[in-house]
N, C-alpha and C positions, 0 to 999 in steps of 0.2 A: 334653768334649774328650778326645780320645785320647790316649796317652801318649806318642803319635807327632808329633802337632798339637802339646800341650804343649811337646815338645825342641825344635821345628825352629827356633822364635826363637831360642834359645840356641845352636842350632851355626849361625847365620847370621852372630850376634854373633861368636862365635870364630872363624868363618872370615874376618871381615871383621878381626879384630884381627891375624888371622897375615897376612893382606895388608897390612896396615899396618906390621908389624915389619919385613916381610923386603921393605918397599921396592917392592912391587906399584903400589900406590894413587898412591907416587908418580911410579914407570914410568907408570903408562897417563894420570895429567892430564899429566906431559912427552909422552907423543906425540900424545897429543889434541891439546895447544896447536902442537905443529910441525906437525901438518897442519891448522890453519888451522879446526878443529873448532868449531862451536859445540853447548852442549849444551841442548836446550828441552825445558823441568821442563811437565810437566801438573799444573796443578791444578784443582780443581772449587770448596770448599768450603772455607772459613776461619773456622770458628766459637768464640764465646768458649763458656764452660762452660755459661753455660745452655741454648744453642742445641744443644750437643753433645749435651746430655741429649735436650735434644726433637727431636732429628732424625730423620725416616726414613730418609735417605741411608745408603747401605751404608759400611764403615769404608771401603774403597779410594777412595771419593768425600773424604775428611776431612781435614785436619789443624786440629788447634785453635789458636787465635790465639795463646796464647804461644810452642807451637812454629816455630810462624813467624814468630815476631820475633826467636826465635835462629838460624831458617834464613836467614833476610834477614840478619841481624847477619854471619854465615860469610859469603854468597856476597859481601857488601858488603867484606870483610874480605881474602878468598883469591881472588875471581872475578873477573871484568868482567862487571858486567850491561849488557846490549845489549837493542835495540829490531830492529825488522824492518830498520832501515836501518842500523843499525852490523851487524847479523849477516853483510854479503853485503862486508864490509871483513875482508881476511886480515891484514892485521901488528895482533897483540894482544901485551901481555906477560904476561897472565895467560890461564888459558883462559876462552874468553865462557861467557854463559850469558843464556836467555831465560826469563824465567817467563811463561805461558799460563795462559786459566783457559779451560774450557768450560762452556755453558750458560746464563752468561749469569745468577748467583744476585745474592741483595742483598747478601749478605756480602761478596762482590767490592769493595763501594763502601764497606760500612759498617767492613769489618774488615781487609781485606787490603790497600786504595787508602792508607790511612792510612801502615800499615806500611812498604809500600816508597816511600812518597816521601819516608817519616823517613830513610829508607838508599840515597838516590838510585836506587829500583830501574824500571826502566820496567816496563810492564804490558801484555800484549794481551789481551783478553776476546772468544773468539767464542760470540754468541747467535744463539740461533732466534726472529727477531722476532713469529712467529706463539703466541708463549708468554711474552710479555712481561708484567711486573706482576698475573703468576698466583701462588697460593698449590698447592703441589702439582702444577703444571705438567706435570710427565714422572711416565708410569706407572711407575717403577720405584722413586720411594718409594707413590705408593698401593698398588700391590700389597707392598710389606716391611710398611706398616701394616696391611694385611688380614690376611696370614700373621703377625702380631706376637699377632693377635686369636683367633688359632685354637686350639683343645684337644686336646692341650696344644701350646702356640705353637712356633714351629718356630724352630732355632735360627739363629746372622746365617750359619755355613755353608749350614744348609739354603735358607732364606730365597737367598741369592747363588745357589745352583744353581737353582732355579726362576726366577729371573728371567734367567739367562744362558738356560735354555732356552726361555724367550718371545721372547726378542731374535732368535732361528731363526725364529719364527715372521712370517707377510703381517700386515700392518696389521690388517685381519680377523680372521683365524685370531687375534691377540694381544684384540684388543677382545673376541670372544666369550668367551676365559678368562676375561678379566679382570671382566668380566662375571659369569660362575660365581661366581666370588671374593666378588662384593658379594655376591649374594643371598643367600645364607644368615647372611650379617655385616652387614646392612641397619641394625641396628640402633649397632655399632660405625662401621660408614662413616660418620654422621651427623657424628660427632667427627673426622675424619680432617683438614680444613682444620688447619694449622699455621704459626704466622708465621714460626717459621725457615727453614721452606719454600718461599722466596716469591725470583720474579725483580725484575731491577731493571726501572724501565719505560721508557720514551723519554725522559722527566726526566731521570733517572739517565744516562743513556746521555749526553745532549748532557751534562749536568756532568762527566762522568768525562772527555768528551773533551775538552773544555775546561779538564780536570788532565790532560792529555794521555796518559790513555789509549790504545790502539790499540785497533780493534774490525774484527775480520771475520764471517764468517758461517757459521753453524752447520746448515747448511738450516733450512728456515722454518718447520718443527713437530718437527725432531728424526728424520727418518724413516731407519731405515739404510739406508741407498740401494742394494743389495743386494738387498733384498725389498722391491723396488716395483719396477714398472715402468719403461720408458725414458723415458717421455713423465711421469710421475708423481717421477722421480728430478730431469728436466730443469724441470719446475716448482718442488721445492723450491728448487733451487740459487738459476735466476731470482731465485723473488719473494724469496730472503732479502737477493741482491744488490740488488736495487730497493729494497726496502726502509730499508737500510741509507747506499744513495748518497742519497736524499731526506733522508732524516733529517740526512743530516753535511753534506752537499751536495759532497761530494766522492766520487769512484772508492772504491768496495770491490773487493781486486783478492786478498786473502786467504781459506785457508779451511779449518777443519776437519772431518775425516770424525764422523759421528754415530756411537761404536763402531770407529772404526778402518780402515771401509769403503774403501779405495784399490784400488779395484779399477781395472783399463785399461778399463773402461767408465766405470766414475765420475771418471777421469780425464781421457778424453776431454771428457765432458761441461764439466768444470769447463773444460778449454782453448777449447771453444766457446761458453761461456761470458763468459769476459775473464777468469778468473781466473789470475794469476801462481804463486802461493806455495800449495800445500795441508800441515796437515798430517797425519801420520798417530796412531795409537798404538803401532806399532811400535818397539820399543826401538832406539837406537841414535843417531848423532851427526850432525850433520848439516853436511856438508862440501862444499867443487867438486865433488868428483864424486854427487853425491847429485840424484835425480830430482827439480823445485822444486814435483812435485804430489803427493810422497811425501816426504816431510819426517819421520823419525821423531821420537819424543819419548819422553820419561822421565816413567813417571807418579810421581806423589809423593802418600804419604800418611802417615798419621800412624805408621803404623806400622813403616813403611821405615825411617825414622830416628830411632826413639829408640833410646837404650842402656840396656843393663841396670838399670839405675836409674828407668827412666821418663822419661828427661830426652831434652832433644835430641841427637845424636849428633853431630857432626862425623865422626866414626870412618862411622858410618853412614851418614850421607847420600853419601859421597863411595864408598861400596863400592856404594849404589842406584841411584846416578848416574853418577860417574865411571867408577868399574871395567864397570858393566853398560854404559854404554855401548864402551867398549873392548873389548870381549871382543864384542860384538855389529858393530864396526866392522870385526875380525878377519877374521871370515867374510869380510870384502868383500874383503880384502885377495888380491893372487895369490897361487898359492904360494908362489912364489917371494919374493915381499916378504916375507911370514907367515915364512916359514923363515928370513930374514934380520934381522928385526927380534926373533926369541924369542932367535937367538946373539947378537945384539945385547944384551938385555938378561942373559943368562948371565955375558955378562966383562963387566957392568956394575955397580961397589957404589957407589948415593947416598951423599955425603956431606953431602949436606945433606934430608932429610925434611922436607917441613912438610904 
């Protein structure tokens, strides 16, 4: 790690602590909550420590299970946790917040379902049903476990840029690397299957919803919709919705981009599809005035929120989520609001921080 990589946790921490002194953190959740703001946390992955050790998943995919029973513990504590149907209700007294998972993992059921029902938190999980009750399901841990096997092995930065640079690549174009990959590691691929690894199945899915889960659709094998075709994009979407209203027997009308993909073609699609609500990975908050088939979100991982100690941060999570979506809401803002709400905050001293 470079000496650069090394510092930047520790001036992210400092900077998030001079926002905290000087009354930032508490400026941006006070204008979050008066425009009527809600904020939706991504997550992927909720594992306890054995699971963490055996994962492929990249860290950005992670938080481990203790940290998130202190994250649930805060938002249960400071927040309003909301479902898709109190999100689209404006009079809140705290600011809302949604928690998301993507992909559809078993830890969703076995580790995180637990957690927030101890702290009244609701939950949406969007899967790709065409990957269901798989071990290893999405290429982007068998390729971390291929490159993990290599001489000498490549490090989790390295490893993240090679699979960011596959995700550019057609469905093809990705399977014949991936392809390269095994062959000369034929003998490591053999071991690659991993339990931590593994989705929930159709079991899982009617029990979670029957703890009242929420579930929408992930397209049906993962594809970023982007690099595939019209007709190949317009299939995923489909069969993931069909899929999903058989199974629960009710309308799937929600839906997450694979990668963030909200393009005005894939938007399209999903409106001609039946779907209402998409969302995206774009940072930022999600309000009235906010497009219902670009929905941004806050990703969350383990590493966003701990503080200097290793622990969970309060300090932290609220500079990952709060302030970044605030400073990303800005932009939207006119100028003229922007210029009126910074003097705003100028001849503004909190007397009360929390």
């Amino acid at each position: 790690m470079t000496r650069l990589a090394w510092a930047r946790p520790i001036v992210r921490q400092l900077w998030a602590r001079f926002l905290l002194i000087t009354g930032c953190l508490w400026w941006a959740n006070r204008q979050l909550r008066r425009r009527g703001a809600v904020l939706v946390l991504t997550f992927h992955r909720v594992l306890d420590d054995a699971e963490y050790r055996e994962t492929c998943s990249l860290p950005g995919m992670v938080v481990r299970r203790d940290t998130f029973e202190r994250l649930a513990a805060c938002i249960a504590a400071k927040y309003q946790a909301v479902d898709i149907q109190d999100a689209t209700v404006l009079n809140a007294q705290k600011l809302r917040v949604m928690l998301t998972f993507d992909d559809g993992w078993k830890d969703n059921q076995t580790n995180a379902l637990p957690v927030a029902h101890r702290f009244g938190i609701p939950l949406t999980v969007f899967v790709c049903p065409g990957l269901l009750a798989r071990v290893l399901p999405y290429w982007p841990e068998r390729v971390a476990a291929l490159l993990r096997s290599a001489t000498p092995p490549l490090s989790s930065r390295e490893i993240e840029a090679r699979i960011e640079k596959l995700k550019t690549y057609t469905a093809a174009q990705r399977e014949r690397s991936i392809a390269e990959l095994y062959e000369p590691r034929s003998r490591a691929s053999q071991a690659l299957p991993r339990n931590a690894d593994r989705t929930i199945s159709w079991e899982d899915i009617r029990e979670m919803d029957t703890a009242g889960v929420c579930f929408g659709a992930h397209t049906h094998t993962h594809q970023i919709l982007a690099n595939v075709s019209m007709a190949a994009a317009r299939q995923e979407i489909r069969e993931s919705k069909l899929a999903l209203e058989s199974a629960l027997s009710r309308p799937c009308g929600i839906f997450a981009y694979p990668n963030g993909d909200a393009s005005l073609a894939a938007r399209q699609l999903l409106k001609e599809e039946g779907f209402t609500l998409a969302f995206t990975t774009q940072t930022g908050a999600w309000t009235a005035a906010t497009d219902p088939l670009a929905i941004p979100r806050i990703n969350i991982s383990e590493s966003k929120v701990l503080g200097l100690t290793g622990r969970f941060s309060r300090t932290m999570f609220r500079y990952s989520a709060v302030w970044k979506a605030y400073r990303a809401s800005q932009s939207s803002l006119q100028p003229a609001a922007a210029a009126q709400a910074a003097r705003a905050f100028r001849e503004y001293t909190p007397a009360n921080q929390h």
